[in-house]
C-alpha positions as CSV (number, residue, x, y, z in Angstrom):
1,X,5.7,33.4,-46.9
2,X,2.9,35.3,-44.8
3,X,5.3,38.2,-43.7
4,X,5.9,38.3,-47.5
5,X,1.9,38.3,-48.7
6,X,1.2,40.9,-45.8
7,X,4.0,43.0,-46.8
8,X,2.9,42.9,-51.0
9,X,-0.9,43.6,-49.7
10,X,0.7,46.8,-47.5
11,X,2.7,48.1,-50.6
12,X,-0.3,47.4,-52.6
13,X,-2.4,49.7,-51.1
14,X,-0.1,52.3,-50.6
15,X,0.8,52.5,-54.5
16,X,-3.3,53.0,-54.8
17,X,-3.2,55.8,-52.4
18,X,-0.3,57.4,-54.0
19,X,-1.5,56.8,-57.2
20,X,-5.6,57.2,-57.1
21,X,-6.9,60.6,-58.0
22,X,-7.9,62.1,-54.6
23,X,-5.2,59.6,-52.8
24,X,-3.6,62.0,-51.3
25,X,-6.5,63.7,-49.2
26,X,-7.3,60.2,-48.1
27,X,-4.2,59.7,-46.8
28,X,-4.1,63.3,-45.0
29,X,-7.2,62.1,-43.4
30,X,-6.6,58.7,-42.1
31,X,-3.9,60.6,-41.1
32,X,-5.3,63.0,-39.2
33,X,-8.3,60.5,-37.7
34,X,-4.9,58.1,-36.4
35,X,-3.4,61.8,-34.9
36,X,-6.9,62.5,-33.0
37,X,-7.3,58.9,-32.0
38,X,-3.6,58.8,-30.7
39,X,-3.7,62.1,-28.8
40,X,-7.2,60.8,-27.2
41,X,-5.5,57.8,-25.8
42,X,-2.6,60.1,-24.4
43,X,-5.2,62.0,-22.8
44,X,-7.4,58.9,-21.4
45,X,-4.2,57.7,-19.9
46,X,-3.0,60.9,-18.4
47,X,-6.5,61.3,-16.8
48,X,-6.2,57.5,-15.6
49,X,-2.6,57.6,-14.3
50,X,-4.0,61.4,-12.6
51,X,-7.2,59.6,-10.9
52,X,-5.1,56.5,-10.0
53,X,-2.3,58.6,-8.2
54,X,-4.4,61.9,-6.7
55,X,-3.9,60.9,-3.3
56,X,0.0,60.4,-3.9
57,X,-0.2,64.2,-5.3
58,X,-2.7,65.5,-2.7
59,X,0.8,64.2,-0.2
60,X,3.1,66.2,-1.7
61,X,4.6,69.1,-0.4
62,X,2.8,72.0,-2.0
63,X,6.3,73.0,-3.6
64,X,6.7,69.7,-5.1
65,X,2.9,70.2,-6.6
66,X,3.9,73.0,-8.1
67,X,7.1,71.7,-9.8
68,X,5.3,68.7,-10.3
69,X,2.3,70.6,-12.3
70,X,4.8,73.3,-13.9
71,X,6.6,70.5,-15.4
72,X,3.8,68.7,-16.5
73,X,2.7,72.0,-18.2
74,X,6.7,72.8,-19.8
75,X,6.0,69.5,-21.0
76,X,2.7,69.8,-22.9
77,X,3.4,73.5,-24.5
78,X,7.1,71.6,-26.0
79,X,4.7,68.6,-27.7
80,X,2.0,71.1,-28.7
81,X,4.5,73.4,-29.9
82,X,6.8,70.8,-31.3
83,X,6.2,71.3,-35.3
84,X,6.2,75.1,-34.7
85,X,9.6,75.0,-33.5
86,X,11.3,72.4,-35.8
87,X,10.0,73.5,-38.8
88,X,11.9,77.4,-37.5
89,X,15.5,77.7,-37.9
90,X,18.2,78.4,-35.2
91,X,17.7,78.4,-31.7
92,X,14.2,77.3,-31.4
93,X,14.9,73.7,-31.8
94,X,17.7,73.9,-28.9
95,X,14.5,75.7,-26.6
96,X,13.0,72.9,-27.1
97,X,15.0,70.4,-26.1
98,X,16.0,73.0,-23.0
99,X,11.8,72.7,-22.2
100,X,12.3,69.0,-22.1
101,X,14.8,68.6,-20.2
102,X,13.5,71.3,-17.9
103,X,10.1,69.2,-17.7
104,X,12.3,65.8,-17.4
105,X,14.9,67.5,-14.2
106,X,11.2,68.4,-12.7
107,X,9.4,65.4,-12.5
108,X,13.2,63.7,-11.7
109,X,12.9,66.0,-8.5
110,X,9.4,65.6,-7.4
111,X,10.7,61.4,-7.8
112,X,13.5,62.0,-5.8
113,X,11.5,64.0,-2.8
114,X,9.0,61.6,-2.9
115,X,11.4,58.5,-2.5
116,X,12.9,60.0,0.1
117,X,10.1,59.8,2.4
């Protein structure tokens, strides 16, 4: 019966969002303050998991650094990119998955080396 009442109260408010006058640039900016907040935790984690394992990537092999780093890069310019190349037609979309899995075989190499030692 909860699940039910929090489930009504959820549809509830979105019918007032779709409906109210204005509704629909409040919901483009909750939307947009849940995006910032969401990309800010990405980036407090990646600066944590970075501070936490420096040393670990100080030890690499200066090749591996780079692959490492390259990937890491391939990686973010795919997700920034990401609505850019959906929303275009053709061959875009299959670079895009080619610039993740390029990014994913990287960091699956640096892994790899780094296991091995």
């Amino acid at each position: 019966m909860k699940t039910a009442r929090n489930i009504a109260i959820i549809l509830a408010l979105a019918a007032i969002v779709a409906l109210a006058p204005g509704g629909l640039t409040a919901r483009n900016t909750v939307s947009n303050l849940l995006t910032v907040i969401f990309v800010g935790g990405l980036g407090f984690f990646a600066y944590r998991m970075y501070m936490e394992n420096r040393v670990r990537l100080f030890d690499l092999p200066d090749n591996h650094r780079l692959i490492a780093y390259a990937s890491a890069g391939t990686l973010a310019f795919a997700l920034i990119a990401t609505q850019r190349m959906w929303s275009s037609s053709g061959p875009w979309i299959l670079i895009w998955f080619a610039l993740l899995a390029a990014a994913a075989y990287g960091f699956s190499v640096v892994v790899r080396a780094y296991r091995e030692y």
